[in-house]
N, C-alpha and C positions, 0 to 999 in steps of 0.2 A: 662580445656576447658569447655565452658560451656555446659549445654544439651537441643536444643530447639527440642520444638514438632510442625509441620507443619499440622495441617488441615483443613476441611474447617469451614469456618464461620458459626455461629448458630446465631437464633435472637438476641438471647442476648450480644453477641458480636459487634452488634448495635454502641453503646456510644465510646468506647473503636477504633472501626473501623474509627467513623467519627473524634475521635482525634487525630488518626495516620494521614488523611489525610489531617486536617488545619493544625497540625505542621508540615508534611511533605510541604505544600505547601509555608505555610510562611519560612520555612527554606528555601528553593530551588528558589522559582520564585521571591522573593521579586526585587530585581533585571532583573528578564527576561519579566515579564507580567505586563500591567499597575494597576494601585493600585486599580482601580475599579473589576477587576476582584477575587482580592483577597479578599476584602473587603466582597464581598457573602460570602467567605469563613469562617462561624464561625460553631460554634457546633447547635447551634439554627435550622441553617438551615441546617444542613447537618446528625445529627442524625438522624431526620426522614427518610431523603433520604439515608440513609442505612439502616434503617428498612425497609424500602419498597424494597429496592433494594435484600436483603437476604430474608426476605419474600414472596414474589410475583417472583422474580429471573425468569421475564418472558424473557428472553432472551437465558434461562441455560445457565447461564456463570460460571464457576468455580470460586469461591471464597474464596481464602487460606487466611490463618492468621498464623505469625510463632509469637511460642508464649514462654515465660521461664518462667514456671511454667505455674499461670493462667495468667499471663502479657501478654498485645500483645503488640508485638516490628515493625511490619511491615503485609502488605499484599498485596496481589498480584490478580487480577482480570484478565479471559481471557476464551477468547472462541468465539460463533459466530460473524465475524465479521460485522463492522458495515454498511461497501460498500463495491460493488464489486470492486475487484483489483486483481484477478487471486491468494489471499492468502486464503486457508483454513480457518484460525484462526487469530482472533486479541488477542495482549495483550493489554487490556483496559487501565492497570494502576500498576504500584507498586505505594508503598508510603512505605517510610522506612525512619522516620524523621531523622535527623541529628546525636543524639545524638546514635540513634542502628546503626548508618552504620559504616563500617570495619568490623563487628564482622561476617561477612559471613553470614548472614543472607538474602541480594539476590542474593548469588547463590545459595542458598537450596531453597527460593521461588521459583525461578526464575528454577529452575532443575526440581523440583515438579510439576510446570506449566507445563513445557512441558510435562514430563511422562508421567500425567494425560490425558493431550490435543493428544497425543499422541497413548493412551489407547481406545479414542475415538474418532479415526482415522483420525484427525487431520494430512495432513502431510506437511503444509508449513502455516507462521507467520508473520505479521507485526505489527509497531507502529508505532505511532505519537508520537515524544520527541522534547520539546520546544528547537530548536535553540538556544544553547548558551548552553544549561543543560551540556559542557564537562562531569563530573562525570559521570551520566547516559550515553551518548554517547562512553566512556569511557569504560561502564559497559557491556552495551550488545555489543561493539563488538569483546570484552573479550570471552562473553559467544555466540558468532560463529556469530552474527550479518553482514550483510553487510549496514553501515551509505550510505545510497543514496545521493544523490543532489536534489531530488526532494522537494520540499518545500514550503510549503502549508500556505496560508496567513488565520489566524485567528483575532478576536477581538481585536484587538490590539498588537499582537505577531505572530510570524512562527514557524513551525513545521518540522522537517524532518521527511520522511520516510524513517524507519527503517525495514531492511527483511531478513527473516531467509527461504530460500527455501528447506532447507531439516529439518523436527525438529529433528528427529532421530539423530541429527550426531550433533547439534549446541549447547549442553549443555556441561559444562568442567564436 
């Protein structure tokens, strides 16, 4: 079995962040989100914008990376939310490209997120997960999720919301 280390994100970790999250997006959305929105998505423009986002991290959002060895395979984004909605905590984002998933690597981010958020008194969760995303949908309601019908029209796509009211008690 193999042995990953989950912590949080350093600058450096930059380059490596923003390629997890265009192959994660091109893996996932190609099909759910119109091409225009993916099409931002390259390393060009999104390296910077996780150096800034790990840098500056004016939000304090937690920001994990599970990683084998020095490899990063996935990361996981979460903390103050972004509107009010009666949840504590948002989870911003996983990205876990196609080719690391199965290997359980979000449920360790994804367990880790809460602990942490958890640790800092965090006691209830939400997301926004693209309509259609089964797998994810799949995923957090595995890990104690309740998938709402609420349904939120964005850019060209919809979103459910997704809600964890106790964190304490919603990770396997």
């Amino acid at each position: 079995m193999n042995s990953y280390l989950i912590r949080p994100l350093q600058f450096e970790d930059s380059p490596s962040s923003a390629e997890i999250q265009v192959e994660t997006w091109h893996d996932t959305y190609t099909s759910l989100m119109p091409e225009r929105n993916l099409a931002s998505m390259t390393l060009e423009i999104m390296v910077p914008r996780w150096q800034k986002i790990i840098q500056e991290n004016k939000r304090n959002l937690l920001l994990l990376g599970a990683f084998e060895g020095t490899q990063l395979l996935g990361v996981a984004a979460g903390g103050e939310p972004r509107e009010i909605n009666g949840y504590d905590a948002e989870l911003w984002s996983m990205n876990i490209p196609l080719k690391n998933q199965r290997r359980g690597l979000g449920r360790l981010l994804f367990n880790q997120t809460v602990k942490e958020l958890s640790k800092q008194g965090y006691k209830s969760m939400y997301l926004y997960c693209i309509d259609g995303n089964r797998g994810a949908l799949d995923f957090y309601h595995a890990m104690g999720a309740v998938v709402t019908n609420h349904l939120v029209e964005r850019d060209g796509y919809s979103e459910l919301l997704v809600i964890w009211d106790n964190l304490k008690h919603s990770s396997i």
